[in-house]
N, C-alpha and C positions, 0 to 999 in steps of 0.2 A: 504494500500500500504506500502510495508517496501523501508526504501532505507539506503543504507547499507556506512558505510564510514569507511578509512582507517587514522590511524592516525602512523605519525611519529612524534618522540624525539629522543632525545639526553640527556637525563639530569633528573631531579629527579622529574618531569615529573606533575607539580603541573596542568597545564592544562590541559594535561589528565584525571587526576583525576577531574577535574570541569563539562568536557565533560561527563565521563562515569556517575557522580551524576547526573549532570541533563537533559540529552538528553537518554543515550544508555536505549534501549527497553523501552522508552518512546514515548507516539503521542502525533502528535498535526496537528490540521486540517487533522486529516484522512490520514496522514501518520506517521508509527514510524519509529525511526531511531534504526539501529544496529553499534555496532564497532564492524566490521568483520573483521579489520585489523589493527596489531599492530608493525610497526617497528621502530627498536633501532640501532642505528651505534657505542652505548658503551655497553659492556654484564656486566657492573659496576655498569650502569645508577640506580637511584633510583626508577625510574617510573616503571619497569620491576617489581617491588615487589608489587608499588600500581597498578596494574593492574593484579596480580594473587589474590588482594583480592577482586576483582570482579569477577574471574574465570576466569581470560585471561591470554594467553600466548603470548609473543611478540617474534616475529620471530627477530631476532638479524643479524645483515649484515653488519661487521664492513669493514670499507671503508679501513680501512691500510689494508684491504687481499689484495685488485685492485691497478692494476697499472695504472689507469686514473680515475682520475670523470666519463668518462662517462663508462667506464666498472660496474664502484659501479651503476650507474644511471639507466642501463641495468639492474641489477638484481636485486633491488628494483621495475623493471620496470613490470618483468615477475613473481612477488607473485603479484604485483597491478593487473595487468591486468585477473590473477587467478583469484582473490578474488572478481571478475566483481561488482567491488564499482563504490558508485555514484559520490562520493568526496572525496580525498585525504586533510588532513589538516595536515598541520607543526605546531605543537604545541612543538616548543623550539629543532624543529630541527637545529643543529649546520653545516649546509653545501650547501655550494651553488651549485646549478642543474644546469647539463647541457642542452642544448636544446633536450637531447636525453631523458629528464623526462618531459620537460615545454613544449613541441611541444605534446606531447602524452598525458597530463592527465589533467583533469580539477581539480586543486587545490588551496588550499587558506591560508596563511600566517598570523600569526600572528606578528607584530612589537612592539616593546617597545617604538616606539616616535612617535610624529605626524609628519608620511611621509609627503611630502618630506624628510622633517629635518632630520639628523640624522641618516643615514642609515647604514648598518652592525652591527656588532657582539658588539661593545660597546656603542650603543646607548644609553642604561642607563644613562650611566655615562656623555657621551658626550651631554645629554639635560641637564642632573643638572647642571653639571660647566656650561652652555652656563648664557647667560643673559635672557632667557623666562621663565617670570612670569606663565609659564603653562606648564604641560607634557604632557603625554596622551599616548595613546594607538592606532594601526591603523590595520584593516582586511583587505590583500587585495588579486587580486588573482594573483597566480605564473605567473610570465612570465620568459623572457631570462636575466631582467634587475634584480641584485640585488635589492629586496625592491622596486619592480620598477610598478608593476603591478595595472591594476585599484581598486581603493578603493574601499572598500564594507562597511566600517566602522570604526568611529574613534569617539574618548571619551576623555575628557582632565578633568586636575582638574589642579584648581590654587594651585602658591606654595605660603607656608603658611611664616611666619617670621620664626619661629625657626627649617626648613625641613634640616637635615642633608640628607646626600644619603641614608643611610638605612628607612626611612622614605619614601624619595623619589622612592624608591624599592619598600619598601611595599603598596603604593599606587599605581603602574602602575600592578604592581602582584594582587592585589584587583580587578583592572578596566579589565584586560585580564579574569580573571575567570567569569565572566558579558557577555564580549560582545563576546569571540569564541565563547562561546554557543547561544548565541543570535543568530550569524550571521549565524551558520548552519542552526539552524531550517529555518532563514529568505530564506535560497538559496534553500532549499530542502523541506520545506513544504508551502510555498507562493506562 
């Protein structure tokens, strides 16, 4: 059985690249997975180049063309629904969905903190400065709610005595490469 998934970023696209090494045209339980879809809302993005060195092309749909979220939402809406995928995944997608995407498609989030905690675009930062002796990482799936959606997965490490931010980076960046791919196989071959 194949089943086929769609992946969005925004950025230089390291989870992408995690996804396409150890999931794309690989199986497991008797089904493989394909990335049959690639979009980008920056045609600057880095991930665009690690993905033509797997043979992929990322359809690129930069949101400052639309004059609302939900027009960008729309046409992100109508290559998803072409590309008749099983799962759309946000891997360091930079923007929030309208219900004109989260009403329509079965999708799953990657986060940088342990939701609840912490939610939006500086989460990183906003867990190191807090006082939680732990960070972690959270997969959940898309709803209407910013970061709002039910969990599918989360992973934490303690912080250590000498953890500046860069550190604290490169450890939730380490745990993200782990568990998005994890949690695909988990939803689509289990």
């Amino acid at each position: 059985m194949l089943k086929k998934i769609a992946v969005l970023f925004s950025g230089s696209g390291s989870n992408l690249q995690a996804i396409l090494e150890k999931i794309h045209g690989k199986t497991f339980n008797g089904t493989t997975l394909e990335v049959a879809l690639l979009i980008c809302n920056k045609p600057d993005a880095y991930g665009i180049q690690r993905a033509k060195k797997f043979g992929l092309e990322t359809k690129i749909i930069q949101n400052s063309n639309f004059p609302s979220r939900e027009e960008f939402d729309a046409e992100m809406l109508k290559h998803i629904k072409s590309a008749n995928v099983d799962l759309v995944v946000l891997a360091g997608f930079m923007r929030i969905l309208t219900p004109v995407f989260t009403s329509q498609v079965k999708a799953i989030n990657l986060h940088p903190s342990i939701l609840p905690l912490f939610k939006g675009a500086h989460a990183i930062t906003e867990s190191f400065e807090s006082d939680m002796q732990v960070g972690g990482v959270s997969v959940h799936w898309v709803s209407e709610e910013l970061d709002g959606g039910k969990l599918i997965a989360q992973r934490t490490f303690e912080r250590a005595k000498d953890m500046n931010l860069e550190k604290w980076e490169e450890q939730i960046h380490s745990i993200e490469h782990e568990i998005l791919p994890e949690s695909i196989i988990k939803i689509l071959c289990e």
